[in-house]
Backbone as JSON Lines, residues from 0, in Angstrom:
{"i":0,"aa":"X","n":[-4.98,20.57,17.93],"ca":[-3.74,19.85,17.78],"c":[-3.93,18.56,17.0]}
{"i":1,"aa":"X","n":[-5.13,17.4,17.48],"ca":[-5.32,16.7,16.74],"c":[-5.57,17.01,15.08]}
{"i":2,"aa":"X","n":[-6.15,17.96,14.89],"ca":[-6.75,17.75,13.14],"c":[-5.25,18.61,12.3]}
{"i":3,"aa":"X","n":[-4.36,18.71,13.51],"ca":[-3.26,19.42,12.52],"c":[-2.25,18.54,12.02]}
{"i":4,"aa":"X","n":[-2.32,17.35,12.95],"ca":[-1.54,16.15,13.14],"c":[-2.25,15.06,11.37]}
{"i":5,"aa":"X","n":[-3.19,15.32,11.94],"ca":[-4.05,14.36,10.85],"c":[-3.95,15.22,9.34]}
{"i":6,"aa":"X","n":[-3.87,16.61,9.47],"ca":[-3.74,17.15,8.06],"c":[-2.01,16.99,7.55]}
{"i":7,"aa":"X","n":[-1.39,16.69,8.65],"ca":[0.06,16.85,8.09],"c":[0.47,14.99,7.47]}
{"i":8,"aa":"X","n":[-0.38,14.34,8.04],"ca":[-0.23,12.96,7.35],"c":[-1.07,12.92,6.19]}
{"i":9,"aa":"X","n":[-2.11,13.31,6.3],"ca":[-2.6,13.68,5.03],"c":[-1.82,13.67,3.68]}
{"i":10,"aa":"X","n":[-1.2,14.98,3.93],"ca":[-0.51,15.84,2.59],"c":[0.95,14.72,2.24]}
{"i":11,"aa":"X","n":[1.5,14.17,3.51],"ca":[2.22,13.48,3.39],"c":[2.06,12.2,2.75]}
{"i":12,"aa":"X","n":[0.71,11.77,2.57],"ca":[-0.03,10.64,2.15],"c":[-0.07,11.04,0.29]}
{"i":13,"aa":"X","n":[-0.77,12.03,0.31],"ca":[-0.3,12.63,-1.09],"c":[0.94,13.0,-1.66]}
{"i":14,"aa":"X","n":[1.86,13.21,-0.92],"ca":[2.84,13.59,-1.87],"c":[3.86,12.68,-2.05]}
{"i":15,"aa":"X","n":[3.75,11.07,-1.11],"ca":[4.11,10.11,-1.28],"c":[3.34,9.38,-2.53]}
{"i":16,"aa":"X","n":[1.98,9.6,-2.83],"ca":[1.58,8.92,-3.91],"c":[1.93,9.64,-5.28]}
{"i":17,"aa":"X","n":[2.02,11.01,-5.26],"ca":[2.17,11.59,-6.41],"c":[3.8,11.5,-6.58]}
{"i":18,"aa":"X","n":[4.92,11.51,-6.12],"ca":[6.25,11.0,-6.37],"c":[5.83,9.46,-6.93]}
{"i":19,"aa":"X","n":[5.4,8.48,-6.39],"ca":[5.0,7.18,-6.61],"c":[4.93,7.25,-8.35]}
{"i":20,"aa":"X","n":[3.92,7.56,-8.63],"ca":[3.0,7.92,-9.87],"c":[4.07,9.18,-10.69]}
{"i":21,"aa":"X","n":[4.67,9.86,-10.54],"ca":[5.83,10.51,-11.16],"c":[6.82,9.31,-11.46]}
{"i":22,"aa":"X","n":[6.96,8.49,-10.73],"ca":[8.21,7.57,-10.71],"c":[7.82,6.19,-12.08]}
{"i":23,"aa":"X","n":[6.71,5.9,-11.58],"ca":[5.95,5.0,-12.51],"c":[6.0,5.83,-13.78]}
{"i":24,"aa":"X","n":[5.12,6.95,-14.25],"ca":[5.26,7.36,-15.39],"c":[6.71,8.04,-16.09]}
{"i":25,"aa":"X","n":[7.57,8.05,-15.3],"ca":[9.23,8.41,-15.55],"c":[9.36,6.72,-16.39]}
{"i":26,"aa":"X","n":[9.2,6.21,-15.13],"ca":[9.74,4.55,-16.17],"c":[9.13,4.18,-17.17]}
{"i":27,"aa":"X","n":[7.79,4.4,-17.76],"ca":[7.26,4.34,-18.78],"c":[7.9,4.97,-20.01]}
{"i":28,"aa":"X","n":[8.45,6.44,-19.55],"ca":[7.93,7.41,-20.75],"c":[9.73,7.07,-20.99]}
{"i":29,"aa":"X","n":[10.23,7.22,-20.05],"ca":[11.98,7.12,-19.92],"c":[12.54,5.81,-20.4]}
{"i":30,"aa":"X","n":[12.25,4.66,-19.64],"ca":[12.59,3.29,-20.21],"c":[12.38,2.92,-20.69]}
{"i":31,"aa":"X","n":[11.11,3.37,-21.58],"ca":[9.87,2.6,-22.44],"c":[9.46,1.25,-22.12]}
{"i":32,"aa":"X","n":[9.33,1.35,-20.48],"ca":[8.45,0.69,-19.66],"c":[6.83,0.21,-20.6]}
{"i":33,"aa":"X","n":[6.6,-1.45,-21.32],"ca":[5.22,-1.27,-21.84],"c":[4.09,-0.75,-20.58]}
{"i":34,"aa":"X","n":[3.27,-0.15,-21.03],"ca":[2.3,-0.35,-20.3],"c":[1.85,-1.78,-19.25]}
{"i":35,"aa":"X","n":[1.62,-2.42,-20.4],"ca":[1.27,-3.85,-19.67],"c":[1.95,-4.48,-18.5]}
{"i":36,"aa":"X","n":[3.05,-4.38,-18.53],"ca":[4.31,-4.71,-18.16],"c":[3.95,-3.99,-16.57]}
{"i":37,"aa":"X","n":[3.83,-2.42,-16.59],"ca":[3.82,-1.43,-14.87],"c":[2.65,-2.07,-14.7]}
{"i":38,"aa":"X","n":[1.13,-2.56,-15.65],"ca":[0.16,-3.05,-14.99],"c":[0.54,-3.92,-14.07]}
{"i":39,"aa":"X","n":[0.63,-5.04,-14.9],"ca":[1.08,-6.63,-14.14],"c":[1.79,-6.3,-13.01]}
{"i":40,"aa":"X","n":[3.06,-5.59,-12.99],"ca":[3.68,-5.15,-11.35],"c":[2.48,-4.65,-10.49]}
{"i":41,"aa":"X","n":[1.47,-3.95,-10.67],"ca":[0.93,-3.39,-9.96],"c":[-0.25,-4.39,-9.43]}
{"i":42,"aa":"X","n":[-0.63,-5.09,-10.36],"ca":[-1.53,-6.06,-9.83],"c":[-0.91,-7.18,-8.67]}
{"i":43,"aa":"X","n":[0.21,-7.58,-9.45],"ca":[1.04,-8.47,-8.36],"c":[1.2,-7.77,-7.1]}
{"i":44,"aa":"X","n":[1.57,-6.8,-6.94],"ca":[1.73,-5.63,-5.65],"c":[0.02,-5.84,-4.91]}
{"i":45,"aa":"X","n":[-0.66,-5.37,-5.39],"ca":[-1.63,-5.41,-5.07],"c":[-2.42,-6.94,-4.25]}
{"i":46,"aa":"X","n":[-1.84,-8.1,-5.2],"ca":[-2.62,-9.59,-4.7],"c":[-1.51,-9.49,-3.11]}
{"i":47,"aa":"X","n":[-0.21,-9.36,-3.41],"ca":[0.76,-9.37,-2.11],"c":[0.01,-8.73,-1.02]}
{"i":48,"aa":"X","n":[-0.18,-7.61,-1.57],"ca":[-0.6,-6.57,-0.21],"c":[-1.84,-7.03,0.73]}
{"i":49,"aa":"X","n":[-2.55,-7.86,-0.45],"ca":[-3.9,-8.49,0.05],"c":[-3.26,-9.51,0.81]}
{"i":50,"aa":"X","n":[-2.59,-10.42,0.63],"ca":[-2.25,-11.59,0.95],"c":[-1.59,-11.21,2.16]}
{"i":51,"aa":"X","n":[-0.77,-9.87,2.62],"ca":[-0.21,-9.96,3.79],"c":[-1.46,-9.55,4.73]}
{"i":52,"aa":"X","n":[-2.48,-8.6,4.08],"ca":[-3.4,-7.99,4.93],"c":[-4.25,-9.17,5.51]}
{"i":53,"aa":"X","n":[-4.45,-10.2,4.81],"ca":[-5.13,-11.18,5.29],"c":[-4.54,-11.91,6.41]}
{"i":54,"aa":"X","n":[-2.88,-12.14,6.11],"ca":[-2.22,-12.97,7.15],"c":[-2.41,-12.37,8.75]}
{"i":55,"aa":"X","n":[-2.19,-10.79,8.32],"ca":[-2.5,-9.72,9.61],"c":[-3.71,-10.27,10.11]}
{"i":56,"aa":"X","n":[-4.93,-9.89,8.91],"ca":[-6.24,-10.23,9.94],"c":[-6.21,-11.81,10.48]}
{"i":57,"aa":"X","n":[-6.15,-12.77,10.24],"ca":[-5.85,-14.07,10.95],"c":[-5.21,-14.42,11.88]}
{"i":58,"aa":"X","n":[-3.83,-13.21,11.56],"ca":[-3.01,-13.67,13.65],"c":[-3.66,-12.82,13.78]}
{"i":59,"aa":"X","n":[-4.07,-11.81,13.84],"ca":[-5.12,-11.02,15.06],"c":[-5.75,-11.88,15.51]}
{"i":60,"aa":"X","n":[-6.77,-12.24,14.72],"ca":[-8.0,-13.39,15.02],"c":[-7.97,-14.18,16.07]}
{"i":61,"aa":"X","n":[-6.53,-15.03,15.58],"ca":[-6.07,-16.17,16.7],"c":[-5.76,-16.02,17.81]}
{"i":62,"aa":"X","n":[-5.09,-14.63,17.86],"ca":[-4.89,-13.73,19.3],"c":[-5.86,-13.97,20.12]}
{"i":63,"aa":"X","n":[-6.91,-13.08,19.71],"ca":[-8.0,-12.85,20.31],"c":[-8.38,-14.26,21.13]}
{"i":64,"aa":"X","n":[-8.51,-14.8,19.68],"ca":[-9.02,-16.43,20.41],"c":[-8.82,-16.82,21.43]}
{"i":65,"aa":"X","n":[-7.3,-17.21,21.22],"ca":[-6.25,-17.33,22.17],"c":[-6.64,-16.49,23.68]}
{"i":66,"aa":"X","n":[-6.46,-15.47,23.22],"ca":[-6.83,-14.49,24.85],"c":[-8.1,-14.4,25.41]}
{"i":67,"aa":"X","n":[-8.81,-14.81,24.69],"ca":[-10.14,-14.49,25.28],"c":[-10.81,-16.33,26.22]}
{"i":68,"aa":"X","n":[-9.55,-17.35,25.53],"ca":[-9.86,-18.34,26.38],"c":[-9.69,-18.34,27.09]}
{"i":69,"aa":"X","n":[-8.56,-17.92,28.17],"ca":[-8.5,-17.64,29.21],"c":[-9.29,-17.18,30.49]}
């Protein structure tokens, strides 16, 4: 039951990225999206994603802190 659960997020993991990447190269080829242009979005996406992942790991952190003074 478990590895059927995990293969169905899987595929779902893929076919969310390959629509993604269909969608991106639609706006390229369709809007005449520059290249440069979907880079830079993607890098910016990318520093964000870091920047929230970090905020995550830090209130965790403080949590802990927090709870473990007790």
């Amino acid at each position: 039951m478990i590895f059927g659960r995990i293969k169905k997020q899987q595929s779902a993991l893929a076919v969310s990225l390959l629509g993604s990447l269909a969608f991106i190269g639609l706006a390229i080829w369709g809007w005449n999206l520059p290249i440069e242009t979907a880079l830079n979005f993607v890098l910016i996406s990318a520093i964000l994603m870091m920047l929230v992942m970090m905020a995550a790991f830090v209130t965790a952190w403080l949590m802990s802190k927090f709870r473990n003074r007790r």
